[in-house]
BAMIKOL-851119 format. One line per 4 residues: their letters; for each residue x, z, y of N, C-alpha, C, O. Coordinates in steps of 0.2 Angstrom, whole numbers, plus 5000, padded with zeros to 4 digits. Layout:
! residues N
a> X/Z/Y/X/Z/Y/X/Z/Y/X/Z/Y  ...
This chain:
! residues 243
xxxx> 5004/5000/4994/5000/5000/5000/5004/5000/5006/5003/4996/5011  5009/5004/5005/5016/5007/5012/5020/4999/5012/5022/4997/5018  5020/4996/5009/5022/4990/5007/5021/4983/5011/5024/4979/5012  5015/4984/5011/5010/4979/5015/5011/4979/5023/5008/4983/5027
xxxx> 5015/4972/5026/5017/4972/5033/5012/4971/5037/5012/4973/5043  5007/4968/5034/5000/4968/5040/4996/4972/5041/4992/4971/5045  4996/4977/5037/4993/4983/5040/4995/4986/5046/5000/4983/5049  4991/4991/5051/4995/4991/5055/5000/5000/5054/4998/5005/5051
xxxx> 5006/4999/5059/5009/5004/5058/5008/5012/5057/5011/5016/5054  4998/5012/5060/4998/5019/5059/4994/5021/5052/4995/5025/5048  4990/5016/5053/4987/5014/5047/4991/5018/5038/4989/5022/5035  4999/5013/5038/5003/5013/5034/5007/5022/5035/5010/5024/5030
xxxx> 5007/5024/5040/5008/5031/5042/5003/5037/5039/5004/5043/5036  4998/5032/5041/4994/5039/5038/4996/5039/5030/4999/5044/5028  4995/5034/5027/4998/5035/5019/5006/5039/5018/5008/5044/5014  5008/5037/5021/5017/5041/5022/5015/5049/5021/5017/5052/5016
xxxx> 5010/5052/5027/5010/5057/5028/5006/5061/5024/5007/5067/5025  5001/5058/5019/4999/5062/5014/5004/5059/5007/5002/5062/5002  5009/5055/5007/5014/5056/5002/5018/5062/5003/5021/5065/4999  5019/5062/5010/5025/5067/5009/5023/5076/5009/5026/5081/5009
xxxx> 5016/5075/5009/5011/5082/5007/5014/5084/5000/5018/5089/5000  5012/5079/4995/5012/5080/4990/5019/5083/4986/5025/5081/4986  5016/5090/4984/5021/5096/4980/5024/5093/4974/5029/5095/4972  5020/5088/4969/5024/5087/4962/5024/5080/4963/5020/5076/4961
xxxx> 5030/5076/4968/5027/5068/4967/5031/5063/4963/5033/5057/4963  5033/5070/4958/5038/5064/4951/5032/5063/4949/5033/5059/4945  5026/5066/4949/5021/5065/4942/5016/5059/4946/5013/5055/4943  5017/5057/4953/5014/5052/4953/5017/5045/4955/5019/5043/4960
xxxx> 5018/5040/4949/5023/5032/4950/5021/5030/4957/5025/5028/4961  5015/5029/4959/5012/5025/4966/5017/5026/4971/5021/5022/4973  5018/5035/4973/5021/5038/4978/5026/5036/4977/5026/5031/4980  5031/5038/4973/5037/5037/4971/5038/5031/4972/5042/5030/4977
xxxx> 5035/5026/4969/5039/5020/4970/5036/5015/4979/5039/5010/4981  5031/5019/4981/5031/5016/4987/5035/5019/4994/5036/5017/4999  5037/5027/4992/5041/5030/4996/5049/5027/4996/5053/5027/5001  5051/5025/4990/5059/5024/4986/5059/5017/4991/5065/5016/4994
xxxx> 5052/5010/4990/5054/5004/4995/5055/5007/5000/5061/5006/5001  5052/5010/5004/5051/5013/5012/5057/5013/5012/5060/5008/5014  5060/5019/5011/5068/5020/5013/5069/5017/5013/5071/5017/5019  5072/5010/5010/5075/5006/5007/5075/5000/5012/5080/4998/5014
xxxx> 5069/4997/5015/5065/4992/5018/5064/4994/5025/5066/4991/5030  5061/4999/5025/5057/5001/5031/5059/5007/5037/5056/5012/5037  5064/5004/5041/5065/5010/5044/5058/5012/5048/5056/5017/5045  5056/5011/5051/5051/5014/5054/5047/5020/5052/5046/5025/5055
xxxx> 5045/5018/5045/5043/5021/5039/5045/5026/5037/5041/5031/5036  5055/5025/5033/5057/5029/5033/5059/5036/5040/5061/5042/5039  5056/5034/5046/5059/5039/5050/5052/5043/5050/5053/5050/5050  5045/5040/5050/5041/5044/5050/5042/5048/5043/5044/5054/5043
xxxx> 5040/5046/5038/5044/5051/5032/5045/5056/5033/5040/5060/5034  5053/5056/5034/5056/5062/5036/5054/5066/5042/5055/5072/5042  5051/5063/5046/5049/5068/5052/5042/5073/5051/5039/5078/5054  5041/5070/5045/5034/5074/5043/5036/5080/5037/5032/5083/5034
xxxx> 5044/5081/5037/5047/5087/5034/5041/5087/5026/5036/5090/5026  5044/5082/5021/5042/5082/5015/5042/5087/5011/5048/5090/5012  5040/5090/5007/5039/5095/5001/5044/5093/4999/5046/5088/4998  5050/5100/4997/5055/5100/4994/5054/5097/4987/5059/5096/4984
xxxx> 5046/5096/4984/5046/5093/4978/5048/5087/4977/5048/5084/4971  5051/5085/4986/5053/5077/4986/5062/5075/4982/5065/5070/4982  5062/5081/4981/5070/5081/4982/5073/5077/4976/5077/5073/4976  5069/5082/4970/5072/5078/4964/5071/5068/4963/5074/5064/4959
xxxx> 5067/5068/4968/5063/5060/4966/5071/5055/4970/5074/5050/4969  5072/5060/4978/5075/5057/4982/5082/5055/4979/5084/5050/4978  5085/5062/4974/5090/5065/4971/5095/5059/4967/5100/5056/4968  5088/5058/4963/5088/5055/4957/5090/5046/4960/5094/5042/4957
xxxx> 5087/5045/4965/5086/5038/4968/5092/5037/4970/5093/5031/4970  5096/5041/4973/5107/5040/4974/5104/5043/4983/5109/5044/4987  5096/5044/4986/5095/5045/4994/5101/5049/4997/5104/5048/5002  5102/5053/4993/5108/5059/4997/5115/5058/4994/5119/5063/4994
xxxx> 5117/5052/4991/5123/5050/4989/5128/5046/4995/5133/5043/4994  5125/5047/5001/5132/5041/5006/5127/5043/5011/5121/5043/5011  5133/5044/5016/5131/5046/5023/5128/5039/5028/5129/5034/5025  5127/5037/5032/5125/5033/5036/5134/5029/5037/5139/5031/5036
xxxx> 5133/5023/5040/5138/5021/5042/5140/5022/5048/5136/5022/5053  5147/5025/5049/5148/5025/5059/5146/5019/5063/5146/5013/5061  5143/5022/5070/5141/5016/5073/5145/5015/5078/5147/5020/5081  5147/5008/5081/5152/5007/5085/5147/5003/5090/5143/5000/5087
xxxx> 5148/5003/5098/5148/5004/5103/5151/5000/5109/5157/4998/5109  5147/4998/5115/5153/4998/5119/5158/5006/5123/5163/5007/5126  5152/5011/5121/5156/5016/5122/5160/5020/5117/5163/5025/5118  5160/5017/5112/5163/5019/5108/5160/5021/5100/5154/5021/5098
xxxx> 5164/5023/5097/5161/5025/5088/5158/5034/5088/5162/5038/5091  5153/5034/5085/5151/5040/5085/5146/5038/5076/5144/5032/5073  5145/5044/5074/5142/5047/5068/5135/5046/5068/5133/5047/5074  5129/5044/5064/5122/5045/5067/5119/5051/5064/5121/5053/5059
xxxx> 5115/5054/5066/5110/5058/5062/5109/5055/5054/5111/5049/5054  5108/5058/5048/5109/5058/5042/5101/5059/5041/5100/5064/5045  5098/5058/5039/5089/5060/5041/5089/5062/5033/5084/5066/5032  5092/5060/5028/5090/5062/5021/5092/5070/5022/5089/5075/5021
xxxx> 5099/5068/5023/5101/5078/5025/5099/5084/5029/5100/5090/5027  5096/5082/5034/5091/5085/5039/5086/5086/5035/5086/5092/5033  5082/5082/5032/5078/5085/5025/5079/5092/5021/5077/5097/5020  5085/5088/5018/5088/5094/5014/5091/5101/5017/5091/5105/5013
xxxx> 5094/5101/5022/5093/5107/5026/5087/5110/5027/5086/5115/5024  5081/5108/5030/5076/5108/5029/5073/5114/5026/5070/5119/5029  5074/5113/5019/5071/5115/5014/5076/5118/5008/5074/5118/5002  5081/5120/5010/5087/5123/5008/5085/5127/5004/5087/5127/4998
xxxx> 5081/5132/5007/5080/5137/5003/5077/5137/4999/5077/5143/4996  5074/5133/4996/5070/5130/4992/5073/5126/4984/5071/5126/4978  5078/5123/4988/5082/5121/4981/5089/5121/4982/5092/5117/4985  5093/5128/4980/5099/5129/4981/5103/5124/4976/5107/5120/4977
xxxx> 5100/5125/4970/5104/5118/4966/5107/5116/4969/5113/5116/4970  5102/5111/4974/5105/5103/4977/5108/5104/4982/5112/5099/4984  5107/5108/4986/5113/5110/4991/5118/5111/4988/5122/5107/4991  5121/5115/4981/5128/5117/4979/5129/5106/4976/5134/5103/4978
xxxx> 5124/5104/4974/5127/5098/4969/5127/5095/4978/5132/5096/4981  5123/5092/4982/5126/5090/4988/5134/5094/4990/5136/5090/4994  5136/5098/4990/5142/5101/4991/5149/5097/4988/5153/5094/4992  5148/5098/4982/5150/5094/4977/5151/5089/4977/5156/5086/4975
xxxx> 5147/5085/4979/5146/5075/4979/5148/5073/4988/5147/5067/4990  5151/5079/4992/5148/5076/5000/5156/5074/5000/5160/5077/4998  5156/5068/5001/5163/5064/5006/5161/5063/5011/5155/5064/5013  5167/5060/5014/5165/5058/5021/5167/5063/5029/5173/5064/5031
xxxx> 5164/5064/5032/5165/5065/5039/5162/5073/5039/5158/5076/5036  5168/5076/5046/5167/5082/5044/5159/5085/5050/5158/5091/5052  5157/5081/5051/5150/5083/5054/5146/5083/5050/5143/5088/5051  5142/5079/5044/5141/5079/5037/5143/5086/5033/5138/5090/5030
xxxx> 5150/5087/5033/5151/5094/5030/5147/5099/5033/5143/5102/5030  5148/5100/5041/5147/5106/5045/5138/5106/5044/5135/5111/5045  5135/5100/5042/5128/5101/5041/5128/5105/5035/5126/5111/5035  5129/5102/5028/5130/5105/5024/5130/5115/5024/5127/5119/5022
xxxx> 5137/5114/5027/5139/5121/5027/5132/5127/5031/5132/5133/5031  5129/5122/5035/5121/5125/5037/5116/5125/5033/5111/5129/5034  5117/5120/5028/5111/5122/5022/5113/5130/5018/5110/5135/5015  5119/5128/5018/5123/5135/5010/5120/5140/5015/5116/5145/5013
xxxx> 5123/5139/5023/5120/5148/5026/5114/5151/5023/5114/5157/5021  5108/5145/5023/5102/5148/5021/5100/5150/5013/5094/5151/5011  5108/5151/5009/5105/5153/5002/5106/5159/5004/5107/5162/5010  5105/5164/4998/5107/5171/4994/5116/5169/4993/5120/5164/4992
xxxx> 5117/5175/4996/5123/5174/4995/5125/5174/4987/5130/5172/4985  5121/5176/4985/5126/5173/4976/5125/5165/4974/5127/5163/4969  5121/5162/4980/5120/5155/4978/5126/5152/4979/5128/5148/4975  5130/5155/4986/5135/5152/4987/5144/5150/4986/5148/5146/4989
xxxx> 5145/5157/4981/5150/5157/4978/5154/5152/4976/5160/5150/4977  5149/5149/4971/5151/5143/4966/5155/5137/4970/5160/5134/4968  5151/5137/4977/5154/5130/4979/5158/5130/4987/5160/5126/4992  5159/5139/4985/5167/5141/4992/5173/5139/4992/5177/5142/4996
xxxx> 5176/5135/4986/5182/5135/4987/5181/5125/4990/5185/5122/4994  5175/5123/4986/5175/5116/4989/5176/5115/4997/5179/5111/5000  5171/5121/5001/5169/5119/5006/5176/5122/5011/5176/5121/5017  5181/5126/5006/5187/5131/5010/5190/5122/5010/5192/5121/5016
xxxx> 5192/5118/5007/5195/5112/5002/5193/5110/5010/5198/5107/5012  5188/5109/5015/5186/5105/5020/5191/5104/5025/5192/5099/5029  5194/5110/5025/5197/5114/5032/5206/5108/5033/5211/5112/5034  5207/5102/5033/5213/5099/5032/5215/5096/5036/5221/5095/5035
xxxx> 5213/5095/5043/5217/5093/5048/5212/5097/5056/5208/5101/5056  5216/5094/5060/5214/5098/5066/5206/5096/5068/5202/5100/5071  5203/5090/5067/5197/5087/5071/5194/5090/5066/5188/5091/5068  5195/5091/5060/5188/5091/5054/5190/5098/5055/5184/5101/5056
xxxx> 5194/5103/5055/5193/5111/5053/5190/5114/5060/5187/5119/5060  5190/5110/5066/5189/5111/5073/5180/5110/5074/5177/5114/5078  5177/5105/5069/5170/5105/5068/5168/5109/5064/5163/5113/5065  5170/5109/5058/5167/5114/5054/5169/5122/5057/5167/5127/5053
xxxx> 5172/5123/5061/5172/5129/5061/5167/5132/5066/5167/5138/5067  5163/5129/5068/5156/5130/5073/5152/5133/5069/5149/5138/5070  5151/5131/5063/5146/5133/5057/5150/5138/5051/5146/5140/5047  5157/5140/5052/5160/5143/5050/5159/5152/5051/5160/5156/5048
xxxx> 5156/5152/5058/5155/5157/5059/5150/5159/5058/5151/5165/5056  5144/5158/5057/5137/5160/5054/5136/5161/5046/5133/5165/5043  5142/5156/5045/5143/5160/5037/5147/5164/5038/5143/5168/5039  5153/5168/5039/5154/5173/5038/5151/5179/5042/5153/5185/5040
xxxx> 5146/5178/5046/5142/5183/5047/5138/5183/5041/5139/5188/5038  5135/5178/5039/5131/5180/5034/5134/5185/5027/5131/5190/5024  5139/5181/5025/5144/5184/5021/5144/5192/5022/5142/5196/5018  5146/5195/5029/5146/5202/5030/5141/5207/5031/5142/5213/5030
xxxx> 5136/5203/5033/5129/5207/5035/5122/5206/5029/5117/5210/5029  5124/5202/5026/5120/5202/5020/5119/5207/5016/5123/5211/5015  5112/5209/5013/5113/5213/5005/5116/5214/5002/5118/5219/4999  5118/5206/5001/5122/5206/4994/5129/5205/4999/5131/5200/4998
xxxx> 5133/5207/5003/5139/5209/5007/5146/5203/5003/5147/5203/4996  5148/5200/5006/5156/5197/4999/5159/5197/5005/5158/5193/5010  5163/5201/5005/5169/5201/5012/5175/5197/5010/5179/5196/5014  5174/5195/5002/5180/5192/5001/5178/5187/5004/5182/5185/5008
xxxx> 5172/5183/5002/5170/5175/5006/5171/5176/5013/5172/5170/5016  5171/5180/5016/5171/5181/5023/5178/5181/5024/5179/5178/5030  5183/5182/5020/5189/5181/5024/5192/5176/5022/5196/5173/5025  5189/5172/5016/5189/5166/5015/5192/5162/5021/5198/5160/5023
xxxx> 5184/5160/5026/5183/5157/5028/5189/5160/5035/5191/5156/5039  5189/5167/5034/5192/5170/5043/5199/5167/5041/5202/5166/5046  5201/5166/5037/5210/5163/5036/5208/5156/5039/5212/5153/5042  5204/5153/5038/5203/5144/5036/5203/5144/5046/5207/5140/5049
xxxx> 5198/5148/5049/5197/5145/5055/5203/5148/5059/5205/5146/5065  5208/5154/5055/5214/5158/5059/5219/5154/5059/5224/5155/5063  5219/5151/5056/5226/5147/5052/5233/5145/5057/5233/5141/5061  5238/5149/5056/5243/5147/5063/5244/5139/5062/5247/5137/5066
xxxx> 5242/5134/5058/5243/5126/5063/5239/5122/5065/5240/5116/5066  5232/5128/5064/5228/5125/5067/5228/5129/5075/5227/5126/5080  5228/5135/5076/5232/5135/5081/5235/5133/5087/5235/5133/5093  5240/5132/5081/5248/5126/5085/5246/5120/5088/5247/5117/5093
xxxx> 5243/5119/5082/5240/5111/5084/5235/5111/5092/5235/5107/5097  5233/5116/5091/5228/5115/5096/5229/5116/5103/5226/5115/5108  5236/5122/5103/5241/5123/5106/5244/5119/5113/5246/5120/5118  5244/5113/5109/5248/5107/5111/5243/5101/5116/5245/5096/5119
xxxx> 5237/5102/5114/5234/5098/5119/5232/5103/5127/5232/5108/5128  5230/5095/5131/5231/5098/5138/5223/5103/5136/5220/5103/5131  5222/5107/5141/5215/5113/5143/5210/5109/5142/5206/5110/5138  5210/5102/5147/5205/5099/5147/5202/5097/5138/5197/5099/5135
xxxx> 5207/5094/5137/5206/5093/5129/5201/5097/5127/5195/5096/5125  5208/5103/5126/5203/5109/5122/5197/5110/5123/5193/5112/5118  5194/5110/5129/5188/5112/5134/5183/5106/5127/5179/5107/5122  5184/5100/5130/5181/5096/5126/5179/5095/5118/5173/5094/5115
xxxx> 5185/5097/5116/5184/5096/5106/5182/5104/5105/5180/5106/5100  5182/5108/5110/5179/5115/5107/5186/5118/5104/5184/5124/5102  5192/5116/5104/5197/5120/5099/5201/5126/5100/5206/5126/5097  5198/5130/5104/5203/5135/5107/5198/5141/5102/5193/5143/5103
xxxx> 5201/5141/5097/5199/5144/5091/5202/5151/5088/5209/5151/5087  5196/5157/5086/5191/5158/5087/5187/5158/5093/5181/5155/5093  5190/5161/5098/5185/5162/5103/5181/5158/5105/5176/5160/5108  5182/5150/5106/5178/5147/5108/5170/5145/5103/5164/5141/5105
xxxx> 5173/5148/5097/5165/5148/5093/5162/5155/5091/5157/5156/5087  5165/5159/5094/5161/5166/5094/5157/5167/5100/5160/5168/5105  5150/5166/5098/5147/5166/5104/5143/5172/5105/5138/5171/5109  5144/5176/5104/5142/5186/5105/5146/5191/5106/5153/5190/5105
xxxx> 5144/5197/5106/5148/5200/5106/5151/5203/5099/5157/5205/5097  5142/5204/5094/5142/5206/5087/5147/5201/5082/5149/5203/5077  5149/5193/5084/5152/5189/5080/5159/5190/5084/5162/5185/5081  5162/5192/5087/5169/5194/5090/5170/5200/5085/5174/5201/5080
xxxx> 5164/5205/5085/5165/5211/5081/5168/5211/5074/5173/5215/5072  5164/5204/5071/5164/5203/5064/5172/5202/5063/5175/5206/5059  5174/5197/5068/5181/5195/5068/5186/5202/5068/5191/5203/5064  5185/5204/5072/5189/5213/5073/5190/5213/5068/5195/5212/5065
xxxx> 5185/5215/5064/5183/5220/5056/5186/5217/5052/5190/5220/5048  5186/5209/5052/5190/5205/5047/5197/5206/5046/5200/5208/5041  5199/5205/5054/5206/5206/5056/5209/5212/5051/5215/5211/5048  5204/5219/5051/5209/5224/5047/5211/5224/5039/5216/5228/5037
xxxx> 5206/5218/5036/5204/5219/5028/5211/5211/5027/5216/5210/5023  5209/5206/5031/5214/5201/5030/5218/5200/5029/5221/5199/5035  5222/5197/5024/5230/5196/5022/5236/5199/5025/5239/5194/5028  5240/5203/5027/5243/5205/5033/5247/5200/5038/5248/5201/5044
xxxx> 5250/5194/5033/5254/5189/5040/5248/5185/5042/5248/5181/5047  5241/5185/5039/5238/5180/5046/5235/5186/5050/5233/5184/5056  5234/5191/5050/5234/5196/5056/5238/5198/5058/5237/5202/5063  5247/5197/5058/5251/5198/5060/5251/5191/5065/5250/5193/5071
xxxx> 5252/5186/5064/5252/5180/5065/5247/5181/5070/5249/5182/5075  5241/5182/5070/5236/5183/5076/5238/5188/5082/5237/5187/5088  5241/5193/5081/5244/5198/5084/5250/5193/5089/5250/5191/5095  5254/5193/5085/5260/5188/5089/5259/5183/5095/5263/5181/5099
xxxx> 5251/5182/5094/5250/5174/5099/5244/5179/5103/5239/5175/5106  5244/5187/5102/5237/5187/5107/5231/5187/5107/5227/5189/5110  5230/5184/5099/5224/5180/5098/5218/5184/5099/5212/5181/5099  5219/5191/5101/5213/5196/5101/5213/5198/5109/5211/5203/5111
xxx> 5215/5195/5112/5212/5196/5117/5206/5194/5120/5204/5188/5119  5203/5199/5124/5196/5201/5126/5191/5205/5121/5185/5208/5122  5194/5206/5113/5190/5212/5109/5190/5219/5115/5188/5224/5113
């Protein structure tokens, strides 16, 4: 029906938005196979879709179908190259809490650009922290040069709050990640660009992603339990200043 171009757009909309209702739509082939064209065929379609925040029952169907296997292509510009919104993933953040599986199996299969990870790394926030064990050494495995550990470190800090302030507490994971975002070269590296730079890419790291007083806190706390040369190494260069 979704299929059919001479309907008119709302017409074909309103069907979109009672597919993306539906709670079990592996049990029905129609939905399935005219949601799986849409994507595939029809952006327009596809964008209503997704903005109609689908039933996580959609996940396995999308899963299955390769939808959250490859991020969008960069798009290039006369202003230049930039990443686009990822609309399958926004989905899957979505509804995270809902299907931790495929958040850890998206973890695991995610290549690519570390704006992509930093989204990612915002679905894991919203599990149990026992969901997210399994797939911390992947997402520590992100942290490899200055622009990628520089972006994900914006969403690095809401997990390690979550890490410390949780029920279920893992201060190990919490320091995990406080070594990943301290690291003297990433530092150094950032060291070395002019103010304005830094001002712009965000990299005057941590403080310029701790944005409270209570996430400065968490940093303190960490400082004491963490490795002794990258607290040391922090100490050396000042890094604490303004606690």
């Amino acid at each position: 029906m979704t299929s059919n171009t001479n309907l008119p757009f709302t017409t074909q909309a309103v069907v979109i938005d009672q597919f993306a209702r539906l709670t079990d739509p592996g049990s029905d082939a129609v939905a399935c196979s005219a949601i799986l064209k849409v994507l595939d065929t029809r952006p327009d379609l596809r964008r209503r879709f997704f903005s109609q925040r689908p039933t996580s029952g959609w996940v396995k169907v999308l899963w299955d179908a390769g939808v959250f296997d490859s991020p969008p292509a960069p798009v290039t510009n006369k202003t230049g190259t930039y990443f686009p919104s990822w609309d399958a993933q926004d989905y899957l953040v979505a509804v995270a809490k809902d299907v931790p599986e495929y958040i850890r199996k998206h973890i695991r299969q995610l290549m690519g650009e570390a704006v992509y990870q930093r989204r990612a790394m915002q679905a894991l926030a919203e599990l149990p922290v026992s969901e997210c064990e399994a797939v911390m050494p992947i997402v520590l495995s992100w942290f490899t040069d200055l622009p990628r550990a520089t972006i994900l470190s914006w969403q690095a800090i809401p997990l390690i709050e979550k890490f410390t302030k949780d029920k279920e507490s893992r201060v190990d994971l919490a320091v995990g990640l406080f070594e990943k975002v301290t690291q003297p070269w990433l530092r150094a590296e950032a060291a070395t660009m002019s103010k304005w730079s830094r001002y712009i890419f965000g990299i005057e790291l941590p403080s310029a992603v701790l944005r409270n007083k209570s996430e400065r806190q968490i940093f303190y706390d960490l400082a004491k339990i963490a490795p002794f040369e990258v607290v040391a190494s922090l100490n050396e260069t000042n890094y604490w200043l303004g606690f």
